[in-house]
C-alpha positions in Angstrom: -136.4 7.4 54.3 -133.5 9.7 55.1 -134.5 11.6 51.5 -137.9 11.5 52.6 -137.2 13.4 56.0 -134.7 15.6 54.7 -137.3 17.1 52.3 -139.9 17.3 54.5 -137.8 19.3 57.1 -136.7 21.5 54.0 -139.9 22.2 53.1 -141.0 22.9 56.5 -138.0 25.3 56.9 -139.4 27.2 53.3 -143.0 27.5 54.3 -141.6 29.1 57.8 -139.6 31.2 56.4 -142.9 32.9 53.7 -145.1 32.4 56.9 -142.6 34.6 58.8 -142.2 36.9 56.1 -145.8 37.5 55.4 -146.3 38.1 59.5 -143.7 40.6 59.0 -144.7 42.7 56.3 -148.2 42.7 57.9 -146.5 44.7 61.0 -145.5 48.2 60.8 -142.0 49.5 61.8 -142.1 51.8 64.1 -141.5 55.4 62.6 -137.9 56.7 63.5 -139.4 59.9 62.0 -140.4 62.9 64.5 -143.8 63.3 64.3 -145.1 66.6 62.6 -146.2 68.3 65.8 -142.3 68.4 66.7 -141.5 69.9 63.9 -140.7 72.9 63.6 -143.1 75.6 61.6 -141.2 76.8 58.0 -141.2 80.6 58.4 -142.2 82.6 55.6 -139.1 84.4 54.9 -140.3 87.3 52.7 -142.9 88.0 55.1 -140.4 88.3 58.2 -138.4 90.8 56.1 -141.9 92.6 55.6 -142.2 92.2 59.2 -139.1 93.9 60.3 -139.6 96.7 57.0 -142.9 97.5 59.0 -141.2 97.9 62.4 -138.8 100.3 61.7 -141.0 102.5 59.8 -142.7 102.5 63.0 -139.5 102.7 65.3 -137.0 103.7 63.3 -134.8 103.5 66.6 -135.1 99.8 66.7 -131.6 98.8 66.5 -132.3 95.2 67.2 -134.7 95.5 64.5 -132.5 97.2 61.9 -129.3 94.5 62.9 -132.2 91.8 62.1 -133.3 93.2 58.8 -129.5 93.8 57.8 -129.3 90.7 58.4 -132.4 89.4 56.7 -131.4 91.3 53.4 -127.6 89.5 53.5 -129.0 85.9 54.0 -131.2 86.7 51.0 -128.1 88.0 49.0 -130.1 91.1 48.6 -126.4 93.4 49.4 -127.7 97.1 48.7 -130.5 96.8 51.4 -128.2 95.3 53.8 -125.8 97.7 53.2 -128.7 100.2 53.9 -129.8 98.2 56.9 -126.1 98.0 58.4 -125.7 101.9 57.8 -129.0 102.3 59.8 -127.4 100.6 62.6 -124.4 102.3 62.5 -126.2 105.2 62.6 -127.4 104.6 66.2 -124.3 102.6 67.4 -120.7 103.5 64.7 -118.9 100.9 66.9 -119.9 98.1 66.5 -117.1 95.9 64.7 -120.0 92.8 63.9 -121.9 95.0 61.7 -119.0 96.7 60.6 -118.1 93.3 59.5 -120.9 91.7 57.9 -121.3 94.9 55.8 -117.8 94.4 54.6 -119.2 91.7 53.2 -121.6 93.0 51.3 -119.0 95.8 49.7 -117.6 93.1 48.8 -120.2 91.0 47.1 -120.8 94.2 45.3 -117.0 94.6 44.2 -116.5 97.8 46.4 -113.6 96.7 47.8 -112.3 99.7 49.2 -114.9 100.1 51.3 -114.8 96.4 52.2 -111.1 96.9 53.7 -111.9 100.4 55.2 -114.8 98.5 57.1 -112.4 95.4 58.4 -109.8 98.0 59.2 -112.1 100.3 61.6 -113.6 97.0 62.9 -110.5 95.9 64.0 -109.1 99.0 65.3 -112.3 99.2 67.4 -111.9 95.9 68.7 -108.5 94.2 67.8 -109.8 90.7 69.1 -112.4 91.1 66.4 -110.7 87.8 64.2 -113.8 87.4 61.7 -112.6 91.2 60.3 -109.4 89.6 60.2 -110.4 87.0 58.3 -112.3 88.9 55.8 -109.7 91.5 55.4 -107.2 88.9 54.0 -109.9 87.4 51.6 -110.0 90.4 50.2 -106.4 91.4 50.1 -105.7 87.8 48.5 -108.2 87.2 46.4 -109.7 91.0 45.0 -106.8 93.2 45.2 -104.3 90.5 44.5 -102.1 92.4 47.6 -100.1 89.3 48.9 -98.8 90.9 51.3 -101.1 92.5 53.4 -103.2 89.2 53.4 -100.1 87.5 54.9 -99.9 90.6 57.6 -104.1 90.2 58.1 -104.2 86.8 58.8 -100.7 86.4 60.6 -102.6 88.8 63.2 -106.0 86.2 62.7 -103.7 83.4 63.6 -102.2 85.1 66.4 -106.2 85.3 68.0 -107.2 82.1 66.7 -104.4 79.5 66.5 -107.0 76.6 66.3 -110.3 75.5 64.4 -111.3 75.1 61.0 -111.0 79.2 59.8 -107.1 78.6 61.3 -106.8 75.4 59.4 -107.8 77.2 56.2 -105.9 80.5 56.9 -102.7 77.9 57.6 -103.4 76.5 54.4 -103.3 79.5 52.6 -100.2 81.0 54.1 -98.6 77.8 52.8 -99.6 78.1 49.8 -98.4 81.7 49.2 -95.0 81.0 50.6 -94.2 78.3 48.0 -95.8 80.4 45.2 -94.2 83.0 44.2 -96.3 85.7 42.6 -96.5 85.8 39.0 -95.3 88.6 37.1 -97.4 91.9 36.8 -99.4 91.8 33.7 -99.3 87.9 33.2 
């Protein structure tokens, strides 16, 4: 008898548990997804930077425009026409160590480092809080010219502005790294 019941519980315990499960699958979870009308609208990108072509052949005085196009054309990796873009703005405003910057950074996609230093240099001698010149001077001190020691001066003076955060950590890193190797021999 104590078989008997044992089984019987067990079996009731089984079909339960497929009743349950059946129940279960029948319900829907609710969606933890946001719903499509939240989301938002993927922007054409091609067409923006056809966009903002447009408006400063219209106005080409539009230095918000121009900063947005420049812009535009360096998020597409497209470095001549930001370069053209950032000259545009600098055109209607030369002091302006941001653009300065970012076109730095496009000399220096293109291998014109020369220009990429001249452009970190005059944006930091037109605003020597300007770190992100900083920054970018000493990448390409350390890494294009191979000049170890002006990328230890350019980012002694980054770490003087900006003693914490990940670009500090990194910088840190670096300094490190240069101090406990020495530079090989030229032509090695």
């Amino acid at each position: 008898m104590k078989k008997e019941t044992f089984f019987l519980v067990a079996g009731a315990l089984i079909i339960g548990l497929l009743v349950g499960l059946l129940v279960s699958k029948g319900k829907k979870e609710p969606s933890s997804a946001v719903p499509p009308a939240s989301q938002a609208p993927a922007v054409n990108f091609q067409q923006n930077l056809g966009l903002l072509e447009e408006l400063v052949a219209k106005d080409p005085t539009n230095r918000n425009a121009w900063v947005q196009l420049g812009h535009g054309y360096f998020d597409s990796d497209q470095y001549i026409k930001a370069i053209e873009a950032y000259n545009k703005v600098l055109e209607l405003d030369p002091n302006d160590p941001d653009i300065l910057t970012d076109q730095g950074v496009m000399f220096r996609a293109l291998g014109w480092y020369d220009k990429a230093v001249d452009n970190f240099v005059k944006a930091n001698q037109l605003n020597p809080l300007h770190a992100q010149s900083l920054y970018n001077l000493g990448v390409v001190y350390r890494y294009d010219l191979k000049d170890l020691d002006k990328a230890r001066a350019a980012w002694k003076k980054y770490l003087a502005l900006n003693p914490v955060g990940p670009g500090a950590e990194q910088i840190r890193a670096e300094m490190e790294f240069l101090e406990s190797h020495p530079p090989l021999p030229q032509g090695k």
